[in-house]
DRENMI-943499 format. One record per residue (C-alpha): residue in three letters; x negated, y negated, z. Coordinates in steps of 0.1 Angstrom, whole numbers, padded with zeros to 4 digits, always signed. Layout:
BEGIN
ALAXYZ
...
end
This chain:
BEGIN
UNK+0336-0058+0135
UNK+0313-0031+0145
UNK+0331+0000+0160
UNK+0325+0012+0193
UNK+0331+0049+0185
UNK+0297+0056+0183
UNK+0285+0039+0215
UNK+0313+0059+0230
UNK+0301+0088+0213
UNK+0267+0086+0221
UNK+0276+0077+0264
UNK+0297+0104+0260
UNK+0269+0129+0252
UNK+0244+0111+0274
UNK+0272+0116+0306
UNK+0275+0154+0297
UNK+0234+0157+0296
UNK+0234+0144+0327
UNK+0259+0161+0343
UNK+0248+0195+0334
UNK+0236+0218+0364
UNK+0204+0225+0374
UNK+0188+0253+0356
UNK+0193+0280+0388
UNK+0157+0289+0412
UNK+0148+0318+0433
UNK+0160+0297+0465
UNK+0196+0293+0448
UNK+0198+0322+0430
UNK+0189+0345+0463
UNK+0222+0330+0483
UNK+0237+0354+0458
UNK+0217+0381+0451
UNK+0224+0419+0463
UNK+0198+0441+0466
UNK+0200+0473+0455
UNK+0171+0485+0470
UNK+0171+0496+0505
UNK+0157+0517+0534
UNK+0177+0531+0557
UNK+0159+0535+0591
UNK+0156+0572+0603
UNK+0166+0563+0638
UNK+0175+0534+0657
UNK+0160+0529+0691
UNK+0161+0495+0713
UNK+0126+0485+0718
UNK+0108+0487+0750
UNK+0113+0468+0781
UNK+0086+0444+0781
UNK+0073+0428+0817
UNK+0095+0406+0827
UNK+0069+0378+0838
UNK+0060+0374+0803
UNK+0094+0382+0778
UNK+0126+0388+0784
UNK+0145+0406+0758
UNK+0174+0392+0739
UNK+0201+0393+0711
UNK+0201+0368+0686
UNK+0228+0360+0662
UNK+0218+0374+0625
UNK+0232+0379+0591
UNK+0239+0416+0594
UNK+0246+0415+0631
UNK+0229+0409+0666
UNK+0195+0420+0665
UNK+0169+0419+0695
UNK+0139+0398+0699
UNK+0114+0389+0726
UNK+0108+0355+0740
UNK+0092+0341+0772
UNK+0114+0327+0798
UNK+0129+0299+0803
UNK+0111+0272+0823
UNK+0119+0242+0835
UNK+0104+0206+0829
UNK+0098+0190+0800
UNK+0109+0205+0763
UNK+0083+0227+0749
UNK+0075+0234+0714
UNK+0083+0272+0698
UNK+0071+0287+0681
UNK+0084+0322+0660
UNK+0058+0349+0655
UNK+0063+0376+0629
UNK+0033+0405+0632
UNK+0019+0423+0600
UNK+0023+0459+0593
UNK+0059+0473+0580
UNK+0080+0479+0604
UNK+0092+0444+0612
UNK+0101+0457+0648
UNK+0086+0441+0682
UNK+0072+0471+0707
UNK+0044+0469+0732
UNK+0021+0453+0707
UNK+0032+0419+0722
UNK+0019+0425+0756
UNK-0010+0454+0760
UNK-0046+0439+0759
UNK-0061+0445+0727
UNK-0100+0438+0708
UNK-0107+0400+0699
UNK-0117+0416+0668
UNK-0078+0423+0657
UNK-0054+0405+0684
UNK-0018+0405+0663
UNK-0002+0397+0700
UNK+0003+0365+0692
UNK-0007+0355+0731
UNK-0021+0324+0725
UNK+0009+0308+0724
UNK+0024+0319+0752
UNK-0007+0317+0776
UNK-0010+0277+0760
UNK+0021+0272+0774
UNK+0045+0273+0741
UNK+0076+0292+0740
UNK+0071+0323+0719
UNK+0098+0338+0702
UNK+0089+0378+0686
UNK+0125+0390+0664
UNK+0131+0420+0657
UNK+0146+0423+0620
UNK+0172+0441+0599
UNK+0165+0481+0601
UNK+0143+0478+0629
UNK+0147+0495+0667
UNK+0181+0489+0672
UNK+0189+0462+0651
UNK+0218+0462+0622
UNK+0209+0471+0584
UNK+0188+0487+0564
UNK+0155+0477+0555
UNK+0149+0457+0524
UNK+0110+0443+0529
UNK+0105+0406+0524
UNK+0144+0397+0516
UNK+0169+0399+0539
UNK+0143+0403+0563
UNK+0134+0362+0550
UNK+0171+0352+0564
UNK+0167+0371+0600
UNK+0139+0350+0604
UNK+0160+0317+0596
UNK+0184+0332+0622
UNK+0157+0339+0647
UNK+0146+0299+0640
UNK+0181+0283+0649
UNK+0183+0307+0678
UNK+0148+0292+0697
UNK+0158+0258+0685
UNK+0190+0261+0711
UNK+0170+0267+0741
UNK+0171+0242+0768
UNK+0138+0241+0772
UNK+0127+0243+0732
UNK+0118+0209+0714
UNK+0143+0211+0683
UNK+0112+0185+0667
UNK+0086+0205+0670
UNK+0095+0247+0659
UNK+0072+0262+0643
UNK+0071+0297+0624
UNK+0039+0318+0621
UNK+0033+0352+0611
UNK-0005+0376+0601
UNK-0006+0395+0569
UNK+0029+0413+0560
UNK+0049+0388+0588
UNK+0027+0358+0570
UNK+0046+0368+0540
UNK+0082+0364+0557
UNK+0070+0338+0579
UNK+0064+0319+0544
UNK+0093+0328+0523
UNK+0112+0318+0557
UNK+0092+0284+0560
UNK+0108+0276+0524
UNK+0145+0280+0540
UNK+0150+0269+0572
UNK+0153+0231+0576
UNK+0146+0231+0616
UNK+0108+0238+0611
UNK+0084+0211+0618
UNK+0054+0233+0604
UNK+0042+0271+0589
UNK+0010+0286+0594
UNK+0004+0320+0579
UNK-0022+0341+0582
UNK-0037+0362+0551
UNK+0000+0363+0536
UNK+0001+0382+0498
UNK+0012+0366+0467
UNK+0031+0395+0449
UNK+0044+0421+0476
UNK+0045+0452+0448
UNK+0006+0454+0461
UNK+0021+0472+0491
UNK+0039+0497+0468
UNK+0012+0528+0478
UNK+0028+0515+0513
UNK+0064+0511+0503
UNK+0082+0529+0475
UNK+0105+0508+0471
UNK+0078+0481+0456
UNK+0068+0503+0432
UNK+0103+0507+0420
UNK+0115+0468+0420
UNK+0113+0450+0391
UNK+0129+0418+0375
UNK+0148+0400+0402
UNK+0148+0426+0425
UNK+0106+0421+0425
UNK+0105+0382+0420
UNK+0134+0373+0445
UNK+0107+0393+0472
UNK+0078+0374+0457
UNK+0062+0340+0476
UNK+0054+0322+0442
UNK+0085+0326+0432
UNK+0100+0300+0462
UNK+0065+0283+0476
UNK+0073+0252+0452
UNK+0099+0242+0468
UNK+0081+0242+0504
UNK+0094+0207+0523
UNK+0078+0214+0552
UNK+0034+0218+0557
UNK+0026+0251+0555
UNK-0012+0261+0561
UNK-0021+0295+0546
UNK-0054+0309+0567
UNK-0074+0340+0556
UNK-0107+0352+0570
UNK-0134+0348+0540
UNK-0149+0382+0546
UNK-0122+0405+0540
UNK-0087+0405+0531
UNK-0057+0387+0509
UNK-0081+0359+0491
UNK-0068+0372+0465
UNK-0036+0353+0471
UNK-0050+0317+0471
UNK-0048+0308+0432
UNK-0018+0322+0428
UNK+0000+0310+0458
UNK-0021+0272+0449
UNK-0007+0276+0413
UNK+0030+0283+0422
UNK+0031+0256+0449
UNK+0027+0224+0420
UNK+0031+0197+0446
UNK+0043+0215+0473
UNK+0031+0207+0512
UNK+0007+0238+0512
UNK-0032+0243+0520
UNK-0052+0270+0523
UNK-0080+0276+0549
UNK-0108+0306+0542
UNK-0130+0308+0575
UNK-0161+0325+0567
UNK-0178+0346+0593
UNK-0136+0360+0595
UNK-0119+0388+0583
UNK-0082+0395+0578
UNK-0078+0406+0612
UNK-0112+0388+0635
UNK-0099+0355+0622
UNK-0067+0359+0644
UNK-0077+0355+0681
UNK-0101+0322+0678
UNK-0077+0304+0653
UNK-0042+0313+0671
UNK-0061+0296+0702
UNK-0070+0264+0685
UNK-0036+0262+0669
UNK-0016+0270+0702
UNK-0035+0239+0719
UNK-0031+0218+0692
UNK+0007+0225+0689
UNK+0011+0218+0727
UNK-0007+0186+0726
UNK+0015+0173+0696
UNK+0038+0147+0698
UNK+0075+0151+0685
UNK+0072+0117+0663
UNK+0033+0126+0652
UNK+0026+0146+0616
UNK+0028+0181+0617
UNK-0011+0193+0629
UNK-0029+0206+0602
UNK-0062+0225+0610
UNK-0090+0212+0595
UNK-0119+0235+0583
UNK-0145+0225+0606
UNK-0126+0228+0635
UNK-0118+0265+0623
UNK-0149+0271+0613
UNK-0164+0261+0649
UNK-0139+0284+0666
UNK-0148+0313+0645
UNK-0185+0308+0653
UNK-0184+0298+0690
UNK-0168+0336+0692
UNK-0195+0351+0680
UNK-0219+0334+0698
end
């Protein structure tokens, strides 16, 4: 008779192969992860009233604390989609930005959505005006803007089907890191995002000084690859974070992410005609439809019908 041991042997080995764990990714690994890098703000002011016709200014519920955001009104009638807006530079605060009249040329208001019709949410984030923390620069800040997405989706007058998170240049970062972790979204678009954030170190110190995890758990490519929900990444072809395309393409493998480059558009031009087309697009979407994805063409019209 043959003996078993070695069958039992051999599906012994094969169960403990299989039941290994998964060899540990940025997205896991970061549930853990402290920093030990962080800015503390030099004074913590509430940000400014803002008319009341157009925000309204409230708390929502974040890891460190409550921190303050804008968002329009609530209106009555039929649910509405959202959409959350994070604004480049690096202060990751909200100010008067969101409402006085600025150039075509650079509009970071985000006003497109709001004047479509959408509800538009702007959050404040950890170390900024008055809200809780210190600032860590494209970590923590990531999980405020998770928080700031289950807030909107509560609304009575928000679409849970169809939230959206959006951000230009710094905020396009977050706003992509954050489209990686928060399953409510129905789509990402970021504008001119970077790949590797230590290129902002002549900005930030504190780039300059990460390195190992503390750089690579603040990096894009380290999470875009396991993206679940489409993610456009839009940059105007003239000037600004092209740069970031490979790279970004590259870490993504199969990943729901696409890239537009509008020529005739720079990093900050390509804003105001694109925001439009994607505000009316988002409003005409239905709940059950696939997320809208902006095709070059229609982009590329935009951009040239404002320069006509």
């Amino acid at each position: 008779m043959t003996s078993a041991r070695p069958v039992l042997l051999l599906a012994c080995l094969l169960l403990a192969a299989c039941s290994k764990p998964a060899p540990p990714t940025s997205v896991n690994l970061r549930k853990s992860f402290r920093t030990q890098l962080k800015v503390e703000p030099t004074q913590r002011v509430p940000a400014p009233t803002p008319p009341k016709e157009l925000f309204e200014v409230v708390r929502y519920p974040a890891p460190l604390g409550s921190n303050a955001a804008y968002v329009t009104p609530v209106r009555e009638g039929p649910k509405r989609p959202a959409v959350v807006w994070i604004h480049g530079g690096m202060d990751f605060g909200i100010g008067r930005l969101a409402w006085t009249p600025t150039p075509r040329s650079n509009d970071q208001s985000a006003r497109a959505f709001r004047e479509a019709g959408l509800v538009l949410m702007l959050p404040s984030l950890r170390g900024a005006d008055d809200s809780p923390g210190a600032r860590e620069y494209f970590l923590g800040e990531v999980d405020d803007v998770v928080a700031a997405i289950d807030f909107v989706a509560k609304r009575p007058d928000v679409d849970p089907a169809r939230i959206y998170v959006a951000g230009h240049s710094t905020g396009g970062t977050v706003a992509l890191m954050a489209a990686v972790l928060s399953p409510q979204l129905k789509g990402a678009y970021v504008f001119g995002p970077t790949h590797d954030v230590s290129e902002y170190a002549h900005y930030v110190p504190l780039l300059g000084q990460a390195r190992g995890p503390e750089l690579w758990m603040r990096n894009p490519v380290s999470y875009v690859e396991h993206l679940r929900v489409p993610t456009q990444v839009i940059e105007g072809s003239d000037y600004g974070n092209m740069d970031a395309f490979e790279p970004l393409r590259a870490a993504a493998k199969g990943a729901p992410l696409s890239f537009l480059a509008v020529p005739g558009a720079t990093h900050f031009s390509v804003l105001a005609p694109v925001t439009e087309l994607l505000a009316n697009r988002l409003l005409e979407a239905k709940a059950d439809a696939p997320t809208v994805t902006l095709t070059d063409a229609e982009v590329r019209e935009a951009v040239a019908a404002e320069q006509e």
